[in-house]
NUTORDREN-609498 format. One line per field, with one value per atom (N, C-alpha, C, O): residue number from 1; residue in one letter; atom name; x, y, z. Coordinates in pm, 1 decimal. Layout:
nr (NUM/...)
rest (A/...)
atom (CA/...)
east (X/...)
north (Y/...)
up (Z/...)
//
This chain:
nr (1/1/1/1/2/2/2/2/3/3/3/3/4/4/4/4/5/5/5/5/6/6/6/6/7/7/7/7/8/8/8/8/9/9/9/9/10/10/10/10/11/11/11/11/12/12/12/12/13/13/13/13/14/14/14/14/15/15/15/15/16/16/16/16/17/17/17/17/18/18/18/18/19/19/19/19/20/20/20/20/21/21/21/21/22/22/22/22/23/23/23/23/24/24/24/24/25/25/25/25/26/26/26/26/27/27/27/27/28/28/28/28/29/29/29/29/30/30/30/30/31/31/31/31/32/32/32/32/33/33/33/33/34/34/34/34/35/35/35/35/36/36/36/36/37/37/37/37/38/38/38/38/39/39/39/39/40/40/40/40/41/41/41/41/42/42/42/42/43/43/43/43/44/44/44/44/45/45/45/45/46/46/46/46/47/47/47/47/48/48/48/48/49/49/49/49/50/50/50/50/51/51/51/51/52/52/52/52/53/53/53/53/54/54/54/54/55/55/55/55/56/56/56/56/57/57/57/57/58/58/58/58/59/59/59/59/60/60/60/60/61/61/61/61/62/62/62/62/63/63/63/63/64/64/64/64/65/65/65/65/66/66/66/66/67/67/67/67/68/68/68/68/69/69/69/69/70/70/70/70/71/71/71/71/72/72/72/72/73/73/73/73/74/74/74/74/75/75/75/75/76/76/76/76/77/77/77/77/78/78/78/78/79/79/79/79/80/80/80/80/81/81/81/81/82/82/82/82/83/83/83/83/84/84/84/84/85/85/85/85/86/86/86/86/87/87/87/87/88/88/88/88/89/89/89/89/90/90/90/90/91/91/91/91/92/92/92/92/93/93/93/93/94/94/94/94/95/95/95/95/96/96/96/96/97/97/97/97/98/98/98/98/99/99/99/99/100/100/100/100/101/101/101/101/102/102/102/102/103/103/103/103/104/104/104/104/105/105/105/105/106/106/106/106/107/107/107/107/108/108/108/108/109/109/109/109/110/110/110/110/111/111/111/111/112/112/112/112/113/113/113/113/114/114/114/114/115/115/115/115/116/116/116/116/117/117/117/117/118/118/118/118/119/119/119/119/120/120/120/120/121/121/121/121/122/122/122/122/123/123/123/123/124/124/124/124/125/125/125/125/126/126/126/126/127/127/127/127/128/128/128/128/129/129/129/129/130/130/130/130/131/131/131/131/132/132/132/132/133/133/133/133/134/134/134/134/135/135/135/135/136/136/136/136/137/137/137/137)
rest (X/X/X/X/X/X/X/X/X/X/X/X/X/X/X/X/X/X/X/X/X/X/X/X/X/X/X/X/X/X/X/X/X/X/X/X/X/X/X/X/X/X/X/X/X/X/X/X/X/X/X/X/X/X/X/X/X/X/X/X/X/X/X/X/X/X/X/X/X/X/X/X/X/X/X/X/X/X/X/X/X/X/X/X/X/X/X/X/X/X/X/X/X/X/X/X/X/X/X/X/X/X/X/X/X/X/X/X/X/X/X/X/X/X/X/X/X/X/X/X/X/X/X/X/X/X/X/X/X/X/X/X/X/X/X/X/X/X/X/X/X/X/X/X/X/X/X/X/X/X/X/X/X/X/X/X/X/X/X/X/X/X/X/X/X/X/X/X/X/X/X/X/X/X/X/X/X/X/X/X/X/X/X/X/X/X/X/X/X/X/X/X/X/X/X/X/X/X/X/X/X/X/X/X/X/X/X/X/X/X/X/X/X/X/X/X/X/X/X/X/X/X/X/X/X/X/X/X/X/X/X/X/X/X/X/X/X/X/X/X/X/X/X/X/X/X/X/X/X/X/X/X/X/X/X/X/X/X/X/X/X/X/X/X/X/X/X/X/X/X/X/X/X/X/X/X/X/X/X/X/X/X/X/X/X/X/X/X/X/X/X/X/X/X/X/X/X/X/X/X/X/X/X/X/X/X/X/X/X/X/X/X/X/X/X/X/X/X/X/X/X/X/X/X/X/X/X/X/X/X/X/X/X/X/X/X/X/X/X/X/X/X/X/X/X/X/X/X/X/X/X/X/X/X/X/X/X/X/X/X/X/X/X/X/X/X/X/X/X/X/X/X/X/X/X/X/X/X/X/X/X/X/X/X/X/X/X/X/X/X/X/X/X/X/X/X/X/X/X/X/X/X/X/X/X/X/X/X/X/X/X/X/X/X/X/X/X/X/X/X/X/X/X/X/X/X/X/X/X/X/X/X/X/X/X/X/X/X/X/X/X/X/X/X/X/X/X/X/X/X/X/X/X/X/X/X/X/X/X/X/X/X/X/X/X/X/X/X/X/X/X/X/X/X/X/X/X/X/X/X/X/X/X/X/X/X/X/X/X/X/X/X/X/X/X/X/X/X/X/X/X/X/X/X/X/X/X/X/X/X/X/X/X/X/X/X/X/X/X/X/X/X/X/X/X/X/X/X/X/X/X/X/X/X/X/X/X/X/X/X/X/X/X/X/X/X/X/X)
atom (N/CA/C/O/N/CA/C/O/N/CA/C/O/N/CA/C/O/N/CA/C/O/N/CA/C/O/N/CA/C/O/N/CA/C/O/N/CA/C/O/N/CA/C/O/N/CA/C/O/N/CA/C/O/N/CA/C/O/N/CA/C/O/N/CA/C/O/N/CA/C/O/N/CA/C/O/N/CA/C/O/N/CA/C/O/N/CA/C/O/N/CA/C/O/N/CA/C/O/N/CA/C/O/N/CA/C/O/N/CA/C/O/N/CA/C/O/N/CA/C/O/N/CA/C/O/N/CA/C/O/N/CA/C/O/N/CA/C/O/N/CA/C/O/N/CA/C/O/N/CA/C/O/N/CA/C/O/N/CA/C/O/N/CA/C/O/N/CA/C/O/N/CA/C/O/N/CA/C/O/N/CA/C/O/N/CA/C/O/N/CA/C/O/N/CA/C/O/N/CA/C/O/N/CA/C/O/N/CA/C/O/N/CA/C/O/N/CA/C/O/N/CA/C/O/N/CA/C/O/N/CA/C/O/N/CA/C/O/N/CA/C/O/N/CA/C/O/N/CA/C/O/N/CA/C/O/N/CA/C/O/N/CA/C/O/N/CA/C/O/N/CA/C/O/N/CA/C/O/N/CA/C/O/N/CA/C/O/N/CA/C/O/N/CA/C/O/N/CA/C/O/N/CA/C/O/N/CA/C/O/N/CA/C/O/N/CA/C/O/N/CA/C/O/N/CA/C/O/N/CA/C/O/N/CA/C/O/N/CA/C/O/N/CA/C/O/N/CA/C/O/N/CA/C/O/N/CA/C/O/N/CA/C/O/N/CA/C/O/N/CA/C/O/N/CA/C/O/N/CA/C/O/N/CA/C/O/N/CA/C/O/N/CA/C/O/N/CA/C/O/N/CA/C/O/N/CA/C/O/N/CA/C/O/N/CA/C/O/N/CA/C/O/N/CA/C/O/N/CA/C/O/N/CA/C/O/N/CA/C/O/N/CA/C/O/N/CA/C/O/N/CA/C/O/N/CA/C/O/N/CA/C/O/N/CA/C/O/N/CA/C/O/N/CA/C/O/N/CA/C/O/N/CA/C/O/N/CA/C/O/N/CA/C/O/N/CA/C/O/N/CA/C/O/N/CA/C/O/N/CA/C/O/N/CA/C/O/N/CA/C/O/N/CA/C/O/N/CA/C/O/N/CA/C/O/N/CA/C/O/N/CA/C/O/N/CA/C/O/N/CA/C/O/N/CA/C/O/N/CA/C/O/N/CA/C/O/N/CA/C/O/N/CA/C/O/N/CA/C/O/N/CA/C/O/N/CA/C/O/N/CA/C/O/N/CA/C/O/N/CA/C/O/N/CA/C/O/N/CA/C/O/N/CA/C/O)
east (7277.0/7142.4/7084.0/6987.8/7148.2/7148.2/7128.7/7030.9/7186.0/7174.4/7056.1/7010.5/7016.2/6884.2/6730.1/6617.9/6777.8/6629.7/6649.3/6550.7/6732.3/6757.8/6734.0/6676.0/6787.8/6695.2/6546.3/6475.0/6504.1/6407.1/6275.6/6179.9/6347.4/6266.6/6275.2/6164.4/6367.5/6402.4/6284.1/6219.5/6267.0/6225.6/6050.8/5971.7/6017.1/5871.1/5840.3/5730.3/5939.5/5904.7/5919.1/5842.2/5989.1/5968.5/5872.1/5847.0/5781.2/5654.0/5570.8/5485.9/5530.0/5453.0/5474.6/5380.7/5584.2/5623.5/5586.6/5535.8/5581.3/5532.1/5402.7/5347.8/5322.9/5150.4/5129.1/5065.9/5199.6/5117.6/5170.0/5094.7/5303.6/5309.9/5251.2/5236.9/5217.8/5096.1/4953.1/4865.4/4928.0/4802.8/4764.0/4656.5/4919.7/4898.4/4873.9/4790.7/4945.5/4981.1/4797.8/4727.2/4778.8/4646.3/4512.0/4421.9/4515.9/4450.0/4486.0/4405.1/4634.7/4689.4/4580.3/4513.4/4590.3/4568.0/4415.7/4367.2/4342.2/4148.6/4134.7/4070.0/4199.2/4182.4/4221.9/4175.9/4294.4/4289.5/4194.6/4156.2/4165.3/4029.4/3937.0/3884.9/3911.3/3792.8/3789.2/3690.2/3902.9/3957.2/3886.0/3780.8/3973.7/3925.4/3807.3/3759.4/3718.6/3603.0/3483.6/3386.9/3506.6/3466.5/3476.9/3380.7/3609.5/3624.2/3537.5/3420.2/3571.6/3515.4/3335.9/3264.6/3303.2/3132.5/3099.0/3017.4/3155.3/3162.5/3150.6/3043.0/3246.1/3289.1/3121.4/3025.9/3124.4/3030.8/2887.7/2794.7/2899.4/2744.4/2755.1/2656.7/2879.3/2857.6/2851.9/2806.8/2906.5/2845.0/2756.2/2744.2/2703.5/2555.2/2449.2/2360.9/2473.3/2409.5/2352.6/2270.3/2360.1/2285.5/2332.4/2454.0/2283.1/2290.8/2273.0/2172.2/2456.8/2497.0/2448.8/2411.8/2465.7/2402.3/2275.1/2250.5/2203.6/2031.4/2050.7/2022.6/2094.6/2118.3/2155.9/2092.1/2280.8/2331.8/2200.9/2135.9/2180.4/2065.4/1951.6/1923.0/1906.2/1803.3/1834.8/1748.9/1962.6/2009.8/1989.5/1918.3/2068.4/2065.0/1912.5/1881.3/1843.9/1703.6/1650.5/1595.5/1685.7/1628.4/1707.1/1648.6/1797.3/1886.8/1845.1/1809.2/1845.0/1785.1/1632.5/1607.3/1555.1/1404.4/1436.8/1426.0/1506.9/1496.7/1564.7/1496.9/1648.6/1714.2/1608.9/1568.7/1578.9/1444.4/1354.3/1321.8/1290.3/1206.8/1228.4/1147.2/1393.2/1425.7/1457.0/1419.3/1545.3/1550.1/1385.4/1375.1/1272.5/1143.6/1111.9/1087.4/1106.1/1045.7/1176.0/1152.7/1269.6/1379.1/1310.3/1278.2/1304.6/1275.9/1096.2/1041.0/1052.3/893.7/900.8/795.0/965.4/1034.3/1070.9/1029.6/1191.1/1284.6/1136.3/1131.3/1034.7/956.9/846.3/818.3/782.2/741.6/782.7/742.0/875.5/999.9/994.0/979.4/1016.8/1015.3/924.5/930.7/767.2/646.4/664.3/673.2/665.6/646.9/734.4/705.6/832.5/937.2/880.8/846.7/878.2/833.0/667.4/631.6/607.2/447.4/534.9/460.5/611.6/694.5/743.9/753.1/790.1/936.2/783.5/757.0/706.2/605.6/499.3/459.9/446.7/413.8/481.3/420.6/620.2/750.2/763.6/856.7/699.2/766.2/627.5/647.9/477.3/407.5/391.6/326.7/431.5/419.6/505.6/489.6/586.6/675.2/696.0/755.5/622.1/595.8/486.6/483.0/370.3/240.3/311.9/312.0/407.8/468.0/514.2/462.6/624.6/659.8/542.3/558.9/464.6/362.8/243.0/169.1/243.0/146.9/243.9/200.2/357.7/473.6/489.2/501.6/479.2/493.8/330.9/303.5/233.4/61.3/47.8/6.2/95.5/34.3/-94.2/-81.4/-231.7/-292.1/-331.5/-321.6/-389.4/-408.2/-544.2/-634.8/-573.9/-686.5/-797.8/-887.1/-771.3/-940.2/-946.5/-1062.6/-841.1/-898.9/-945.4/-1039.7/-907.9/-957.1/-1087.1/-1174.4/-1122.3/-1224.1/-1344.9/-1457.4/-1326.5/-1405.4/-1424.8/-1521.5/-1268.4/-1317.8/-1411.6/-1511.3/-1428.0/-1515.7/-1678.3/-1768.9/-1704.8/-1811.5/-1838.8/-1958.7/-1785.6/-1806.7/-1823.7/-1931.5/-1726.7/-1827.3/-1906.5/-1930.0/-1988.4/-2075.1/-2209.5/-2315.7/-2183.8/-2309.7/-2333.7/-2444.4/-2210.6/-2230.5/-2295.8/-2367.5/-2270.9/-2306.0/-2454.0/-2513.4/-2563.0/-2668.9/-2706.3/-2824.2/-2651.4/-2715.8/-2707.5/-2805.8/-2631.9/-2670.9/-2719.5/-2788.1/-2725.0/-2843.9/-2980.1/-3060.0/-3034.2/-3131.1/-3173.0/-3291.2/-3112.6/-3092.4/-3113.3/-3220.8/-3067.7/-3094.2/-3241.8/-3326.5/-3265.6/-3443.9/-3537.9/-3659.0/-3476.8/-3566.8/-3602.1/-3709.1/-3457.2/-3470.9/-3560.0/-3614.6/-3541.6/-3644.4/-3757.6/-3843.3/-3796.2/-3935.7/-4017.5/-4138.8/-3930.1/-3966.9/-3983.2/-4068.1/-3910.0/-3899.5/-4026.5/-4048.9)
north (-4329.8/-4285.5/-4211.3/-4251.1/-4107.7/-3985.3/-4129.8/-4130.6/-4215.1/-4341.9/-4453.5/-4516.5/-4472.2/-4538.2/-4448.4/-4485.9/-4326.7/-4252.3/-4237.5/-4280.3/-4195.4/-4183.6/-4342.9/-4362.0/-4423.3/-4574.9/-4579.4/-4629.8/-4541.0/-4533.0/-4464.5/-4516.2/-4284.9/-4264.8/-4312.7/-4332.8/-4335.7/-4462.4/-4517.0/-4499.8/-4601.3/-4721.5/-4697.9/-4786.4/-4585.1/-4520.6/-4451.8/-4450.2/-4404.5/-4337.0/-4409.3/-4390.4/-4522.6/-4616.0/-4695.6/-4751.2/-4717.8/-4773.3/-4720.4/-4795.3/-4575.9/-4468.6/-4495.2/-4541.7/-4473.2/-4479.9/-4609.1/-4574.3/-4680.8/-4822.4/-4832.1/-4886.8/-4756.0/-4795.2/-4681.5/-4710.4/-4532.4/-4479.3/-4494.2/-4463.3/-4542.3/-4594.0/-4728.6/-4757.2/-4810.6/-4937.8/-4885.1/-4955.1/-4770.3/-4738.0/-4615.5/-4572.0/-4584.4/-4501.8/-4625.7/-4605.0/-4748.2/-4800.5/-4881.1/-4926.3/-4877.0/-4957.4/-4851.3/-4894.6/-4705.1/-4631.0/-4665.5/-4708.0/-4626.3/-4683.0/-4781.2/-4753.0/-4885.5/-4987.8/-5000.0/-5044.4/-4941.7/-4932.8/-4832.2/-4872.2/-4718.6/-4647.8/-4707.2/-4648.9/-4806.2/-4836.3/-4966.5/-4994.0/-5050.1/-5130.3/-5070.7/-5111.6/-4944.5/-4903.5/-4824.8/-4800.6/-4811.4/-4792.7/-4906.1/-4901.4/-5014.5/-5120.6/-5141.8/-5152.0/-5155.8/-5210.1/-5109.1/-5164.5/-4935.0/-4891.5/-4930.5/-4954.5/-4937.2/-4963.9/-5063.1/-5038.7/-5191.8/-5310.6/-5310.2/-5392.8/-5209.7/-5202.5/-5124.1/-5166.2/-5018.1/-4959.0/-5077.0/-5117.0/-5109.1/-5222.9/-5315.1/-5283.1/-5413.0/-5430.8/-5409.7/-5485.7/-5297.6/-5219.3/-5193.6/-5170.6/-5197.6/-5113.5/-5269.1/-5286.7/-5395.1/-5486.6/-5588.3/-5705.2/-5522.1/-5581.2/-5516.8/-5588.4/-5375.6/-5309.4/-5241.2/-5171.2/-5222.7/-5074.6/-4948.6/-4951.5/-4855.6/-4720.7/-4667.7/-4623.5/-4690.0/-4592.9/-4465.6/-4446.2/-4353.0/-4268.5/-4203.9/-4117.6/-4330.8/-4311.5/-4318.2/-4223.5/-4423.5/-4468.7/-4370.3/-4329.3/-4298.0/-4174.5/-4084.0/-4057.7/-4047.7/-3919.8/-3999.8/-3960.6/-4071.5/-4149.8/-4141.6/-4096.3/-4188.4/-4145.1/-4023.2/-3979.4/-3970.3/-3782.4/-3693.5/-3624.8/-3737.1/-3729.4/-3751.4/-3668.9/-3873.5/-3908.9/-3820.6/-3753.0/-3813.8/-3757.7/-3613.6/-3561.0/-3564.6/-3423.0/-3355.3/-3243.6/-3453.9/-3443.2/-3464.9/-3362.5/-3612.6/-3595.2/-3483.0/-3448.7/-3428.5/-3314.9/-3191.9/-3144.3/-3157.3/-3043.1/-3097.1/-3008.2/-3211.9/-3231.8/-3222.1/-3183.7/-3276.3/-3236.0/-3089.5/-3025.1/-3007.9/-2892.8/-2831.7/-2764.5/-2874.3/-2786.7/-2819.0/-2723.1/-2955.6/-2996.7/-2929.6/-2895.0/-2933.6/-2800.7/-2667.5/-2611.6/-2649.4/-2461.9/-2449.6/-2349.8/-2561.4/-2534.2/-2592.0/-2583.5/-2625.7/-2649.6/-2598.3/-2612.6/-2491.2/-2375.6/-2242.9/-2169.1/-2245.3/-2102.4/-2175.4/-2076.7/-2256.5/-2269.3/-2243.7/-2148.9/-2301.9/-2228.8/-2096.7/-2049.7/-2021.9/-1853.0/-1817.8/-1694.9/-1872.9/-1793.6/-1800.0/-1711.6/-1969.5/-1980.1/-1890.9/-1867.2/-1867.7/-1808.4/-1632.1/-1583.5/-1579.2/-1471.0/-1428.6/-1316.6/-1539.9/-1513.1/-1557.2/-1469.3/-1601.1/-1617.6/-1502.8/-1475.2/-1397.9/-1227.1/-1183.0/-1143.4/-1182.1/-1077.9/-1094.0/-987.8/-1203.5/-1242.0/-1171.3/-1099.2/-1185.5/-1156.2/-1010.9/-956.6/-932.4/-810.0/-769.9/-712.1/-798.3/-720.8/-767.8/-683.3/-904.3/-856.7/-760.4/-712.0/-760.3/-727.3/-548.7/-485.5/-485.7/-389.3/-352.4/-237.1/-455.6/-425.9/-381.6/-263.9/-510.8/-490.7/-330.1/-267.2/-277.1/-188.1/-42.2/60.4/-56.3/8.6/3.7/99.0/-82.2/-161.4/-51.9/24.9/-86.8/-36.8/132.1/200.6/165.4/311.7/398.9/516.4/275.0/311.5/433.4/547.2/377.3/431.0/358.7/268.6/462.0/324.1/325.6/421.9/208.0/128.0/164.4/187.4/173.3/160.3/154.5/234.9/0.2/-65.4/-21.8/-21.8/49.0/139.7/271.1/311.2/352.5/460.0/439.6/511.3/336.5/351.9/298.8/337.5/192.9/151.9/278.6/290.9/420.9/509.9/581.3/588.3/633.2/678.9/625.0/707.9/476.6/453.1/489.3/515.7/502.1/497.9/676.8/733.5/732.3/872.0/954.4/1050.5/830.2/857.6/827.6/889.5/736.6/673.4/773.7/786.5/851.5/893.1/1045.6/1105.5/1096.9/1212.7/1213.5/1316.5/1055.2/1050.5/1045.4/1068.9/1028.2/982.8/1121.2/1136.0/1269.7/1386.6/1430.3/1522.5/1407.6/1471.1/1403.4/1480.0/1325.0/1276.4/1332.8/1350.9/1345.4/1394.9/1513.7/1553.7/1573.3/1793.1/1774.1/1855.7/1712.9/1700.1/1643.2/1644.0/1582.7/1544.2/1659.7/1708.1/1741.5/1840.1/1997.8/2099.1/1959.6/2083.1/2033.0/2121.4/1938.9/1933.7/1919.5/1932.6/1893.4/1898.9/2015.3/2008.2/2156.0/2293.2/2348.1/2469.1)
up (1360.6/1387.9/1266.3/1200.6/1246.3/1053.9/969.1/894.4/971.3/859.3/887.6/792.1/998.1/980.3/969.2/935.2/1010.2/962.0/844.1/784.2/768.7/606.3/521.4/414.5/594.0/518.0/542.5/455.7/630.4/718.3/604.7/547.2/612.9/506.6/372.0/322.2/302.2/197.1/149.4/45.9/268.3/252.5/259.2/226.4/299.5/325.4/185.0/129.8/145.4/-24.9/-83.2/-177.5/-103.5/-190.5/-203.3/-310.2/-58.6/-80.4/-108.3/-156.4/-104.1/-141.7/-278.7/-343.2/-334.1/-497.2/-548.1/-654.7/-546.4/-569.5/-584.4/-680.1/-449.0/-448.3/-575.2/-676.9/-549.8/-670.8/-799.0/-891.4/-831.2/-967.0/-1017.8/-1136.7/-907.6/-945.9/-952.7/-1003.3/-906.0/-937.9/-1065.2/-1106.5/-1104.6/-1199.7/-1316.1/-1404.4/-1312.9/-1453.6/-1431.1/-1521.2/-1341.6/-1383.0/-1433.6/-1505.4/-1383.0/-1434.0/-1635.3/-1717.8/-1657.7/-1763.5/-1854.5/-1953.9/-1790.3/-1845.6/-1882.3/-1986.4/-1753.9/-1731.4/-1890.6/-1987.4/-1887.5/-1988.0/-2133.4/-2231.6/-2149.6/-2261.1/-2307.9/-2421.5/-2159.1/-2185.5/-2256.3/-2360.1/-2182.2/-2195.1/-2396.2/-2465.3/-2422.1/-2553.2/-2628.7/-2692.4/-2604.7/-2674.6/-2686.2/-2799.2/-2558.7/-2562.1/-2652.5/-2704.8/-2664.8/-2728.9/-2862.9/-2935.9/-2898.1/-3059.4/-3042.8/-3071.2/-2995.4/-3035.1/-3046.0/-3103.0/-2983.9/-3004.9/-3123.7/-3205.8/-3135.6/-3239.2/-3365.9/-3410.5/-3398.9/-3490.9/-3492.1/-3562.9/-3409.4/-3403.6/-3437.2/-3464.4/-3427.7/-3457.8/-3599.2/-3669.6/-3643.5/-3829.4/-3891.0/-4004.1/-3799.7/-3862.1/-3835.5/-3872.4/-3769.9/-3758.4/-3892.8/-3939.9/-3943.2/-4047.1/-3977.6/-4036.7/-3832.5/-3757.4/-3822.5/-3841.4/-3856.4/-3874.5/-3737.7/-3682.5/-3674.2/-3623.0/-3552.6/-3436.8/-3700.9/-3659.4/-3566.0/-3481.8/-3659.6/-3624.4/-3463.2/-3389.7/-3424.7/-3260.4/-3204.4/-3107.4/-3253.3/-3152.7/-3145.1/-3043.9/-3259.9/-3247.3/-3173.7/-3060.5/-3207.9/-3134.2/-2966.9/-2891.2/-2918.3/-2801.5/-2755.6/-2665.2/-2837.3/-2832.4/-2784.8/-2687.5/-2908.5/-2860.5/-2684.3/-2611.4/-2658.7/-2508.5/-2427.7/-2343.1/-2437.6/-2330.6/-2338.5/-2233.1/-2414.9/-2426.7/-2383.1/-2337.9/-2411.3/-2370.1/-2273.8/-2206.3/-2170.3/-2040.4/-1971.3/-1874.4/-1981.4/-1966.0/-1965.1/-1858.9/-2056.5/-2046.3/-1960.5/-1881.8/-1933.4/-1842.4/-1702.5/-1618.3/-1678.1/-1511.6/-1509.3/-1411.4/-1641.2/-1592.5/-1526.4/-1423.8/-1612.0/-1586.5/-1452.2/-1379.0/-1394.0/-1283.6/-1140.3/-1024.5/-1195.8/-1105.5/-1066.0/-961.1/-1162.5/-1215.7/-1147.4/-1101.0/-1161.2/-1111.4/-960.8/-898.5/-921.5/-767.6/-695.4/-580.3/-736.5/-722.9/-693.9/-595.5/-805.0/-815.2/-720.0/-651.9/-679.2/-528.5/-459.8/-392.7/-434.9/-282.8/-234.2/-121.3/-406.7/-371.0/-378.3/-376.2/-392.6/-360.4/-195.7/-110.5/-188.7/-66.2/79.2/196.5/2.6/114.1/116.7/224.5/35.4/-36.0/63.1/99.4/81.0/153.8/287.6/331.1/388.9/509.5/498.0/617.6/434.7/428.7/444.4/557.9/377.9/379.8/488.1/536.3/534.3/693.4/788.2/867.4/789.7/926.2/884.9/944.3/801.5/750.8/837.3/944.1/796.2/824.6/952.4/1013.9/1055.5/1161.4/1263.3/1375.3/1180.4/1268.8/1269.2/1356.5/1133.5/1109.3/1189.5/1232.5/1224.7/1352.6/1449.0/1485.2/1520.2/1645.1/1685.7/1778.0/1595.0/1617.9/1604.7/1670.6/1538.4/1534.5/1671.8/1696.2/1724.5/1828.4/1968.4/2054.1/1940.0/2057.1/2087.5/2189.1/1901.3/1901.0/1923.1/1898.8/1984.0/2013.6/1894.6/1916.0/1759.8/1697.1/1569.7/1486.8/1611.2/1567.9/1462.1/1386.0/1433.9/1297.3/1223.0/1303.2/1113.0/1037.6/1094.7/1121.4/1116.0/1203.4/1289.4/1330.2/1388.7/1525.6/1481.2/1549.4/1385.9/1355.1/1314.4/1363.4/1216.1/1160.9/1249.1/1217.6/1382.6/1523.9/1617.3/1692.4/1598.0/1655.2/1585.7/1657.5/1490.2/1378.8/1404.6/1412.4/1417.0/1444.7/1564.2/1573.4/1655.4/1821.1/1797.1/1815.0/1764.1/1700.3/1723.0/1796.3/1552.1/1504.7/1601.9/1595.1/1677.7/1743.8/1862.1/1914.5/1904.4/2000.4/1951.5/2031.6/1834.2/1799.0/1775.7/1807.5/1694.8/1702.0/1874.8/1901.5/1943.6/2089.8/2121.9/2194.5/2109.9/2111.5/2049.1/2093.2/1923.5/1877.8/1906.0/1852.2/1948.4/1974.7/2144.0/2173.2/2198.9/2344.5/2313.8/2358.4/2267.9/2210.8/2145.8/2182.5/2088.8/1992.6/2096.9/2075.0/2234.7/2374.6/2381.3/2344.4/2459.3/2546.7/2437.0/2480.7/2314.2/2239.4/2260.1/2258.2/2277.8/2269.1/2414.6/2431.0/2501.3/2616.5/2685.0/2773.9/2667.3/2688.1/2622.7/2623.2)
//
């Protein structure tokens, strides 16, 4: 019984070992295609009479401008967001700063300053009522 689970597992690591040493040697192998096929363009290109160089930097160039251009269109993406989120904190801040204010009936500006008029109107309506009653006496 000890001897067929021990073939058993055997025979399970050895297929494990197999798939990943066939998949190591072909990584192997992709990597040195890809060797070759570089050289071989390389090669190529110096004899065709391309200047090389020019191409890389010429490359270099694009890749770089496009690069600054997605970083900007990120970054001007990103700073909408935080206006926008920024006017939502400051919405939820000041209502919620009313609420508790509304709760603690303590009041606000525009009620002071509606009591203020209400007042004032009422103080002309006595004094106008006192300048009746003087002239009526």
């Amino acid at each position: 019984m000890l001897n067929e689970r021990i073939e058993k597992v055997q025979g399970q690591f050895g297929a494990v070992y197999g798939t990943v040493s066939g998949a190591a040697h072909k990584a192997f192998q992709v990597g040195l295609g890809v060797f070759t096929l570089t050289q071989e363009q390389i090669a190529e290109l110096l004899e065709k009479g391309l200047d090389f160089t020019d191409q890389l930097v010429e490359r270099g160039d694009k890749v770089q401008t496009n690069g600054r251009e997605r970083v900007n269109q990120v970054v001007d993406g990103r700073r909408s967001q935080v206006k926008e989120l920024a006017q939502k904190v400051e919405t939820s801040f000041n209502d919620a700063a009313k609420s508790v204010l509304d709760r603690a009936q303590v009041p606000t500006a525009d009620s002071i300053e509606a009591l203020t008029k209400q007042v004032n109107a009422l103080s002309k309506k006595v004094d106008e009522l006192k300048k009746a009653q003087t002239k009526a006496a």
